[in-house]
N, C-alpha and C positions, 0 to 999 in steps of 0.2 A: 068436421073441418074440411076435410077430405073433396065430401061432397059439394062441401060451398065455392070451393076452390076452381074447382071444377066448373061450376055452377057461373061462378065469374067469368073464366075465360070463355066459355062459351056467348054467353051475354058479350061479352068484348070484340072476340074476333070473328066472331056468326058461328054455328054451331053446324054450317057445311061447310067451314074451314075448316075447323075438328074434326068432323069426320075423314072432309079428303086426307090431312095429314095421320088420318089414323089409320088410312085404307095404304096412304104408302107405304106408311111404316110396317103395315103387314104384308105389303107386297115384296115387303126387303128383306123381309123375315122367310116370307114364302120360297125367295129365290136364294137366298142363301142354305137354305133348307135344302132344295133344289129335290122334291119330290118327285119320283117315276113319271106321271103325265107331263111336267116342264121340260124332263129330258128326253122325254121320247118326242114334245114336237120340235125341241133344241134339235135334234139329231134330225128328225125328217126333212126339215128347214136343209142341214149342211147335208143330208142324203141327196134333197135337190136339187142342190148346185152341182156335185158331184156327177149327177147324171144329165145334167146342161151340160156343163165343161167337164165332161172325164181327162184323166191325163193323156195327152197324145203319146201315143205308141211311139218309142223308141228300138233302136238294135241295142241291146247289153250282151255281155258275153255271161248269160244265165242261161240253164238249160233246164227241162224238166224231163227227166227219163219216168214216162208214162206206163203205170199198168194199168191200160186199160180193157175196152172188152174185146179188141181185135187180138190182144195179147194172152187173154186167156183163153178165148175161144182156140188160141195156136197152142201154146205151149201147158195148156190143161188148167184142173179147176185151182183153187185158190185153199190154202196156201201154197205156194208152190218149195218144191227142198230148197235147203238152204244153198245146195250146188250150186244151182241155177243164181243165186243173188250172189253168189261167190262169181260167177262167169260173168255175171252182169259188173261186179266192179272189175273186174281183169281189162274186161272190155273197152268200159266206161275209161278209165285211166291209163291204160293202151293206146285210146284216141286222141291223147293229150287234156283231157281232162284234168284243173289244178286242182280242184278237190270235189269233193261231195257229200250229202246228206242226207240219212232216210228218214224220212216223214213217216215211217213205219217203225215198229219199234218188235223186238225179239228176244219176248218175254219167257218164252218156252222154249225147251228143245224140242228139235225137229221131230215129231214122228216119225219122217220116213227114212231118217239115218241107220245106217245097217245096226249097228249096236243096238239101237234102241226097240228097232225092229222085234230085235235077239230076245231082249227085254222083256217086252212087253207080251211076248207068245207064249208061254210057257210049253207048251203042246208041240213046239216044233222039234223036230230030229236035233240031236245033240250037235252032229258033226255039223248038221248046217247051221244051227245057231253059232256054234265056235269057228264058221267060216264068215257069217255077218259079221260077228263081233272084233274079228281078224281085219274087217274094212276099217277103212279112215271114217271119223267121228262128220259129220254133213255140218256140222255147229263148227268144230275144230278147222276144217277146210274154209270155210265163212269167215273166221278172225284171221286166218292167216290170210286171203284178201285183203281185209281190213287193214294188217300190218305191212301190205306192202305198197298203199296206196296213203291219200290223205285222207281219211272217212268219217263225218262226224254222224255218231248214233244220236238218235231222237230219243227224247224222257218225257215221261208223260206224267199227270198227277193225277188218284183218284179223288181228292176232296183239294177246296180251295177255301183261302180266309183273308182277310185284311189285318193286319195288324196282327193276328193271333201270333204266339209264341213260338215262333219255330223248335220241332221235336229233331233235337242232335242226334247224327246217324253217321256213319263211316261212309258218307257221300264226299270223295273225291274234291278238292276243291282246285279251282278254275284260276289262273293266274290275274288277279285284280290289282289295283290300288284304290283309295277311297281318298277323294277329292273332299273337305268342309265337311260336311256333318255326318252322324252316321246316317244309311240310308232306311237301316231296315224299322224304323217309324213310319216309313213312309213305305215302301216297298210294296209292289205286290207280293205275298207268301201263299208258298204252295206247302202242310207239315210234312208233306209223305210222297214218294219219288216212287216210279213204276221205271224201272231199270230195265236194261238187256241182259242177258245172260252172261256172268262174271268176264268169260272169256273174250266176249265181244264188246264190253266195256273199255276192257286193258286193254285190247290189241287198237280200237279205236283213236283218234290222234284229236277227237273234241268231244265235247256233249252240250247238246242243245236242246230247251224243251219248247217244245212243240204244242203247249196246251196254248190254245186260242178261245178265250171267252166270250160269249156273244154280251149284248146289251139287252134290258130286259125285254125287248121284245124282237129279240132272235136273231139280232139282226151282230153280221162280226164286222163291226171298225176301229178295232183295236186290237192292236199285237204286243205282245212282250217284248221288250227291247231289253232286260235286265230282270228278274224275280230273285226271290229268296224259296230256295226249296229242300229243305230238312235242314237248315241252319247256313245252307252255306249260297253266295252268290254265284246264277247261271245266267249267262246269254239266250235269247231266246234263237230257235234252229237257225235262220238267215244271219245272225250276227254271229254267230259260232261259227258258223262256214265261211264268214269272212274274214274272222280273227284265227282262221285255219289256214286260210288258201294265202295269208298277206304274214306268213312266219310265226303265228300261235304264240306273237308278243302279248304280253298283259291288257286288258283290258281296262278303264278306269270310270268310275262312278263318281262324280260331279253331285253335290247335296247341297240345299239351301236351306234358310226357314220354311222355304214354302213347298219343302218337298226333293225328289227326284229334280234335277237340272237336269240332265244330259250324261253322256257314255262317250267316253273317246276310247275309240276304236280303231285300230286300221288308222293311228295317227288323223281323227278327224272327230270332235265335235259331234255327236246324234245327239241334239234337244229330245228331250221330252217330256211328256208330263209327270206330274208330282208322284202318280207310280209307278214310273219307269215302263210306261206303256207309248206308244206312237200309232197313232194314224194314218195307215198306209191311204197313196193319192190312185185311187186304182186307172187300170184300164180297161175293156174290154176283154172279158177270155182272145187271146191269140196264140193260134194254132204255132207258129215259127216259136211259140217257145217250148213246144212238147217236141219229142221223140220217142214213140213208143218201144216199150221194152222189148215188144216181140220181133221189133226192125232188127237190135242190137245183138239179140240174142239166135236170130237168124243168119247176122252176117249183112243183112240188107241195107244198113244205114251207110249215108258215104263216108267215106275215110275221112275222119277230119274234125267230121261235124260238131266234134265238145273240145276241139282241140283250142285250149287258153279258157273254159269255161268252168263255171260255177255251177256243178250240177245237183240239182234236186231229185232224189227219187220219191215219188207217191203213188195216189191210187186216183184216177178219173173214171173207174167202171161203174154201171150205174147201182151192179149189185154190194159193193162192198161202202155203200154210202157217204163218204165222204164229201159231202156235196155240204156249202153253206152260203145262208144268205146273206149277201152285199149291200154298199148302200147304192149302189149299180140300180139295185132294183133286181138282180140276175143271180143265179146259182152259181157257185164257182167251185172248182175244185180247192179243200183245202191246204195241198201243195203249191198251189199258184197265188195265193194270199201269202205264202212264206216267200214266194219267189215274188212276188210285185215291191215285198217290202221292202227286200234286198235291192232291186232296183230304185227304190227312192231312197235307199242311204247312199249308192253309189251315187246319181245321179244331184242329192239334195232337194227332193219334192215331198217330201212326206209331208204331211199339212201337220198344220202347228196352232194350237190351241193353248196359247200361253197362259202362263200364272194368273196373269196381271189381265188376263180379257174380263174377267167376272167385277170386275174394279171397273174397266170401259163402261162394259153390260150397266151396272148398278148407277155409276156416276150418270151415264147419257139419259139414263129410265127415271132417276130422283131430280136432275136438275130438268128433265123435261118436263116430271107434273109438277111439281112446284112452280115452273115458268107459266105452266098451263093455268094454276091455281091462282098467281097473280095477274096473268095478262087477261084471263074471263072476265074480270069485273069493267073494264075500259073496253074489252070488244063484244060489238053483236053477234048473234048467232050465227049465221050466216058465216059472217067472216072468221068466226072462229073457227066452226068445223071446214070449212076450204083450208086454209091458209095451216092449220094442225094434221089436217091427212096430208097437204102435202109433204109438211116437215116430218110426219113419221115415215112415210114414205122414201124420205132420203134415208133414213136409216138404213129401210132394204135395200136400196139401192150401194151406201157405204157398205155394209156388210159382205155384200155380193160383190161387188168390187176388190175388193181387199180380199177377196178365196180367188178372183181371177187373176189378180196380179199379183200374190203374196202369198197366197194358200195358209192365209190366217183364216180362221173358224170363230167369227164374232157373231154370238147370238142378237137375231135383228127381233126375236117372237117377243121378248119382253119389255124393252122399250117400247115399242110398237103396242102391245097389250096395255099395258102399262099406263101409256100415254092414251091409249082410246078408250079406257075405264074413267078416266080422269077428265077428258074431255066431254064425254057422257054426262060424268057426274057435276063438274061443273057446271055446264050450259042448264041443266035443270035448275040448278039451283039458285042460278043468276035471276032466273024469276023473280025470285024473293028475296031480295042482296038490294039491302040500303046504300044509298053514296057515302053514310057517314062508318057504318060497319066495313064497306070494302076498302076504307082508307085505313082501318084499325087493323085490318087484317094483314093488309101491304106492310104495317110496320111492325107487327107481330110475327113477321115471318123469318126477322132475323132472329129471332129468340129460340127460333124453332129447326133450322138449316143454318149450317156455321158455313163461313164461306172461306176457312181455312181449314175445314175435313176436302172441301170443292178443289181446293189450290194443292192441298197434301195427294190426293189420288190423282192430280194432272201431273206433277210431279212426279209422282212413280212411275206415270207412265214412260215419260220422259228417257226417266233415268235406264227404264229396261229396254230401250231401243237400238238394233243390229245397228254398228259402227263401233269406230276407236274413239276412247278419250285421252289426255295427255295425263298422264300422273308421274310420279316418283316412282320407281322399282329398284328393288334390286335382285339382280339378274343371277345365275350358276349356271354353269356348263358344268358337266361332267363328263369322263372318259375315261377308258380304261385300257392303260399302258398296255403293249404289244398285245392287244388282242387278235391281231394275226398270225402269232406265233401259240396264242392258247386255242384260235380257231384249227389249226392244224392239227394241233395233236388229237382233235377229236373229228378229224376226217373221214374215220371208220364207225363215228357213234354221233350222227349229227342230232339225235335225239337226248344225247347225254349235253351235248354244248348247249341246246335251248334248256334243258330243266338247271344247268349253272348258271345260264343266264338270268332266266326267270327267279332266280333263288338270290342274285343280287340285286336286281332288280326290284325287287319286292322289299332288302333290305335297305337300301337307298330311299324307294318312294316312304319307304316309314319314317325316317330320319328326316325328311323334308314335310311331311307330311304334321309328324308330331310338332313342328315349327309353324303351323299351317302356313305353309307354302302351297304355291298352286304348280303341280306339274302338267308343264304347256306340252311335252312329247318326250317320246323315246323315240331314239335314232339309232337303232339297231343297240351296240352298246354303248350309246350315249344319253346324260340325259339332259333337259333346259328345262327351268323352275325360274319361278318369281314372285316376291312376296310384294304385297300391297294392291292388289289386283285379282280378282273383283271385288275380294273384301277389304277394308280398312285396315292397314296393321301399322299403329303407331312408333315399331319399333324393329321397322322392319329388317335393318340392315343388324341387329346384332341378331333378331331369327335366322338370319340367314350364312350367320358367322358361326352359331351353333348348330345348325343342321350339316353344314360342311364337316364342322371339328366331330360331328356324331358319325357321318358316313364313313368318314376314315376309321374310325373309332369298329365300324360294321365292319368293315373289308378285313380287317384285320381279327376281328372275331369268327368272320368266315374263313378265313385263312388257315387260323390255327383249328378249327373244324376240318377245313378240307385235309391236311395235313396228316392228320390221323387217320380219316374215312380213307385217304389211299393207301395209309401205311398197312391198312389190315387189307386192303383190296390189292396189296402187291403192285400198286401203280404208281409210277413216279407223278411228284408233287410240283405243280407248277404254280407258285401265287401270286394271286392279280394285287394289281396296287391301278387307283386312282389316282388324275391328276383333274384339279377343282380350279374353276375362274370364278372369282367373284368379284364386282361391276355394280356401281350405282347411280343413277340419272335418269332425267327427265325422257319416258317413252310412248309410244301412244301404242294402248292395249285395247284390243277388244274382237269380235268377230271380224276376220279379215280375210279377204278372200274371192270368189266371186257366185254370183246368185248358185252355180251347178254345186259348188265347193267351198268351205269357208271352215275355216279353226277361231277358236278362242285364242290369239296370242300376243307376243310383244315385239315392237318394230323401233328402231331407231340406232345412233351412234353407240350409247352404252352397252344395246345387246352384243352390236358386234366387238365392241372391246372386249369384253367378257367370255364373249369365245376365244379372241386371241389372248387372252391371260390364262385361258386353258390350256391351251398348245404350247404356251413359254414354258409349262411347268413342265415338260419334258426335257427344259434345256437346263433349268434352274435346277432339276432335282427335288423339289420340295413337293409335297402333295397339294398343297391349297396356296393360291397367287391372290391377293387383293388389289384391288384397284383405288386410289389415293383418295375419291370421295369415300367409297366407303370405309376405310380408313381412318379420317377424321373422322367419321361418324359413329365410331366405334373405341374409339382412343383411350385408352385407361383401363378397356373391360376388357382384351385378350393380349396377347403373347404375340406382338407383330413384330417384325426383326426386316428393315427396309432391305431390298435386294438391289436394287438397282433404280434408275431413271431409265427407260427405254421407248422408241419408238415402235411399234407393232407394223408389219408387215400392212402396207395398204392404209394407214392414217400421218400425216405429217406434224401433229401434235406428242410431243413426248409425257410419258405417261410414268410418275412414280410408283411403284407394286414392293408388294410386302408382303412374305410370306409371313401365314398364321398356322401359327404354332400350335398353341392352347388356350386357356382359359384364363381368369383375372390371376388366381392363385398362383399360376405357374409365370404371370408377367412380372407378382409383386417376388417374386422369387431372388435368394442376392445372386445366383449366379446369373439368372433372366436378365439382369439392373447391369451388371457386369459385360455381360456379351453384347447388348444394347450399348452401351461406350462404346466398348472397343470396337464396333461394328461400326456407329457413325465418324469415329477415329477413321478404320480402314478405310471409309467412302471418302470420306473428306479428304487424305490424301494421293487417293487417284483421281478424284477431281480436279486437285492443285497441283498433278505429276509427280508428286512425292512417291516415285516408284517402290523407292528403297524401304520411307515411314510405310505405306502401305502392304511390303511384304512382312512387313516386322510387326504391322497391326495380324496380318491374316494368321503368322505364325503361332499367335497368344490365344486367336478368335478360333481355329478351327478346332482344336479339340471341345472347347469350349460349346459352340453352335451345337454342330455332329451328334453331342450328348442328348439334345431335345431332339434334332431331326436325324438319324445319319445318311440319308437323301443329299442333306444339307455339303456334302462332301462332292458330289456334282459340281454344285457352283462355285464351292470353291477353289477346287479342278478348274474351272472354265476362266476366274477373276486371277490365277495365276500366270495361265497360258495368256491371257487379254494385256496384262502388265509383259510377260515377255514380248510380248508384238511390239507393248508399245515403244521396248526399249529399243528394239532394234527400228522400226519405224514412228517414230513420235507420232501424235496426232497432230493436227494443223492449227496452227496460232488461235485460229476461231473458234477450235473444237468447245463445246458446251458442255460435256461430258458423258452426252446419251449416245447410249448402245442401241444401234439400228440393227433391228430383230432380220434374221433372214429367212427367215419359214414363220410360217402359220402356228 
């Protein structure tokens, strides 16, 4: 049956229609396979453009402290004591240097440290042995460098895997948040971690691994912007020295269906691809970015020279090999591959090889043989093959375009192949192509190509294109009351204020996170989130009433933790309290910014109300302020208690807010039923000047309130003092009843 079938359509639509459509479909098969020969001429293709248009040199404040062969020939062979790398950061960070990182790694102790010396001799005189051992440790001297500067050490892996299961280890974990999905399906995983030596780990202020893998034919155009290595998430060395030199705030991983999205870093946005790898846009080896160690270490370098710089230390000698191939075409050292990278996240030139390019690739490759496959039977020979090399031709030329003006990486080798296989094949076969078969076949072609899979993948494309769209959001600000007075008390431990920091931080991005909310930045100790953007969230405005009611829920769990941790550490207890804006309306989100620099985030009136409902909650007392859309949008399901009508500093629109309390349980509450009366009782008669009814509501209302918040005792402090004013000065015949905020 099978056979006959078969037997038919071929008699039907010619059986070189068959075929073509059978060579596509294995050419879709082939590319989505994407076997080693396709990607190594994919890659040599984008290797050639790169060495047409390399990235024009720039000034960065990146430095690369060189050991190369001038520095060994001076200061002796290789390895050198750890003294020496101990003087070399004194130095380095002396010059003004903001931080740095070794692209060497310091697996071993020192040999020639006197202890070990002691050690390792057995043979030696007692007294000299116990007068080595009497010296400072050359490892011990090396961390305390480390600890007095900002230093991140390099981690390196012996074996690599994809997807394999990360082996859990007491490997240190890195301050993250996790953005949408988890990542590590998609991640690059390294099981096993090649460390520094204990002491040089601890005293170290990052870690960053350094492992750079080539492609399979040797060639390195990809770095790590993010891996998994013994279960836990690292930075790769250039983004650890930047999330070191810019306050050693959290780092965040961005996750879709389709993998790895991007790392916001350093408050910015790094794309990348699906395993958290990037593309550095190289330049040429450039001398003004090295500085040899044996300059530094003589004293020879000018004063100055790393002063506000990002420095790298590596190896460019030719004996300790470090040397790797580019798609330059060139050897490079590979400390200047970590340091190029770092200059295309500062800068924003890293090339970008989106999700959604294999979708281009495939779409422009199927609709061009198919076009090919119907337009052969109406055109001559001749005119076909002209008229089809042109048109693949502009592929290359699209392609190349788009890496010169966009540093997009769209493969032109398979449309282009693709389509000259098909044009081949065709033009032979048109030979033997009857007029009534090539009409059969014309109409056979829709049964065979849907021209709504055609419209669904133009559409995606669409949809994944740099700009803002306008959607709904809703918006949170967060902040945390007198963090100036908790910054102080840790004036003498500024390492104990960022690991407090980092530790609420991290409870916060969970509580927003578990709502899938998208957190747009941290702002030292503040943070902006917003749900409905990039993903769809039909409900968003009560996620976002419950992520609030969770974080407070957190600070106060971390509270009563810290409470204890100082009461055993003999330290006075100081506890933070957040104050939450939440804001809902129409915003336009999306990458915003300019070609050098750009964030994922959210623009418009609503953002900015939402921040001032943030800053009222310091006057109001309450922890979480809502704003009257979201409000109604949430009406029945939490614990809102209206606070006022108010004007916010900088809008001439008054805005009703309402603090949230708790959850549905606690709204359908009788004493919740009860405070709600007599609360809109109190409002209603200071709006009508009912001075007297109004204090006589506030009287029955504040024990009442105070019980669910006792915050709540602020504002009603404030609605007392507001009626004194206004007996002694009324408000004016026209007053409306809104309270004009006078701070932010």
């Amino acid at each position: 049956m099978l056979i006959r079938m078969v037997g038919w359509i071929g008699r039907w639509i010619g059986w070189a229609r068959v075929i073509a459509l059978g060579l596509i479909a294995f050419a879709v098969v082939v590319r989505v396979a994407d076997p080693v020969p396709l990607r190594i001429a994919r890659n040599l293709v984008f290797d050639f453009y790169q060495q047409q248009r390399p990235r024009e040199p720039q000034a960065f404040p990146i430095a690369i402290i060189d050991i190369d062969d001038a520095s060994l020939t001076e200061i002796g062979q290789w390895p050198w004591p750890r003294t020496r790398f101990a003087e070399l950061v004194d130095k380095t960070m002396g010059d003004g240097a903001v931080a740095m990182a070794f692209d060497i790694i310091f697996a071993e102790r020192d040999r020639l440290s006197p202890p070990k010396v002691a050690d390792d001799n057995p043979d030696l005189d007692e007294a000299l042995k116990a007068g080595l051992r009497a010296l400072p440790d050359n490892d011990r001297l090396l961390a305390e460098a480390f600890a007095r500067g900002r230093v991140v050490v390099g981690q390196t892996s012996v074996r690599s895997a994809h997807a394999a299961a990360a082996h859990e280890s007491n490997v240190p974990q890195v301050p993250h948040a996790l953005v949408g999905l988890d990542p590590l399906p998609y991640i690059t995983t390294f099981p096993d971690l090649v460390e520094n030596l204990p002491e040089l780990e601890a005293a170290a202020a990052g870690h960053g691994m350094f492992n750079v893998r080539p492609d399979p034919d040797g060639v390195y155009r990809r770095a790590p912007m993010v891996v998994s290595v013994a279960g836990q998430l690292r930075l790769g060395l250039g983004p650890e020295l930047l999330r070191v030199a810019t306050g050693g705030n959290p780092f965040a991983v961005r996750t879709n269906e389709a993998g790895i999205d991007g790392v916001v870093l350093a408050g910015k946005l790094v794309n990348t691809a699906g395993d958290g790898t990037v593309r550095p846009y190289l330049t040429p080896s450039q001398r003004h970015r090295f500085v040899s160690a044996g300059d530094i270490l003589s004293g020879r370098m000018p004063k100055g020279r790393l002063a506000g710089h990002l420095v790298f230390v590596g190896t460019s000698a030719i004996g300790l090999e470090d040397y790797r191939a580019t798609p330059l075409g060139l050897q490079m050292a590979g400390v200047e591959i970590h340091a190029q990278m770092l200059e295309n996240i500062l800068s924003g030139t890293l090339l970008e090889r989106p999700n959604y390019a294999i979708g281009i690739e495939l779409t422009a490759a199927v609709v061009t043989c198919i076009a090919l496959v119907i337009l052969t039977p109406i055109m001559n020979a001749v005119f076909l093959i002209v008229s089809g090399t042109i048109f693949l031709a502009s592929f290359a030329w699209f392609s190349f375009n788009a890496f010169t003006s966009q540093r997009l990486l769209l493969d032109a080798t398979f449309p282009i192949w693709a389509g000259l296989a098909t044009i081949i094949f065709m033009s032979s076969a048109n030979y033997l192509r009857e007029e009534r078969r090539r009409q059969r076949i014309r109409t056979a072609f829709g049964q065979y190509v849907s021209r709504d899979l055609v419209t669904e993948l133009i559409d995606n494309q669409q949809s994944l294109r740099l700009g803002g769209e306008t959607r709904e959001l809703t918006l949170l600000f967060s902040d945390v009351r007198g963090f100036t007075s908790i910054a102080e008390s840790f004036s003498d431990n500024p390492a104990g204020l960022t690991s407090l920091m980092n530790r609420l931080l991290n409870r916060l991005s969970g509580a927003i996170l578990e709502q899938k909310g998208t957190i747009d930045k941290f702002m030292g100790d503040a943070v902006m989130a917003f749900w409905n953007a990039p993903m769809d969230h039909d409900d968003h405005q009560r996620a976002a009433c419950a992520a609030a009611l969770r974080m407070v829920r957190e600070v106060a769990e971390m509270n009563a933790e810290r409470e204890v941790e100082d009461a055993a550490a003999g330290r006075a207890f100081q506890p933070m309290q957040i104050g939450i804006g939440l804001n809902t309306g129409k915003c336009t989100v999306g990458n915003m910014g300019s070609d050098m620099r750009f964030d994922y985030t959210a623009m418009g009136d609503p953002v900015n109300l939402a921040s001032r409902l943030e800053g009222q909650s310091r006057y109001y007392g309450t922890s979480i302020i809502v704003g009257s859309t979201t409000e109604a949008a949430v009406h029945g399901d939490f614990a809102l208690l209206e606070l006022d009508m108010i004007r916010v500093k900088g809008k001439s629109q008054p805005e009703r807010i309402f603090a949230l309390l708790g959850d549905r349980m606690l709204r359908e509450s009788d004493d919740f039923v009860q405070t709600t009366l007599l609360n809109g009782q109190m409002l209603g008669a200071m709006r009508a000047r009912e001075w007297d009814h109004a204090e006589q509501a506030l009287d029955e209302l504040e024990d009442m309130a105070t019980s669910f918040d006792p915050l709540l005792a602020t504002h009603f402090a404030n609605l007392r003092a507001r009626i004194a004013g206004f007996r002694l000065a009324p408000p004016p015949p026209d007053w409306d009843g809104v309270y004009d905020a006078t701070s932010k």
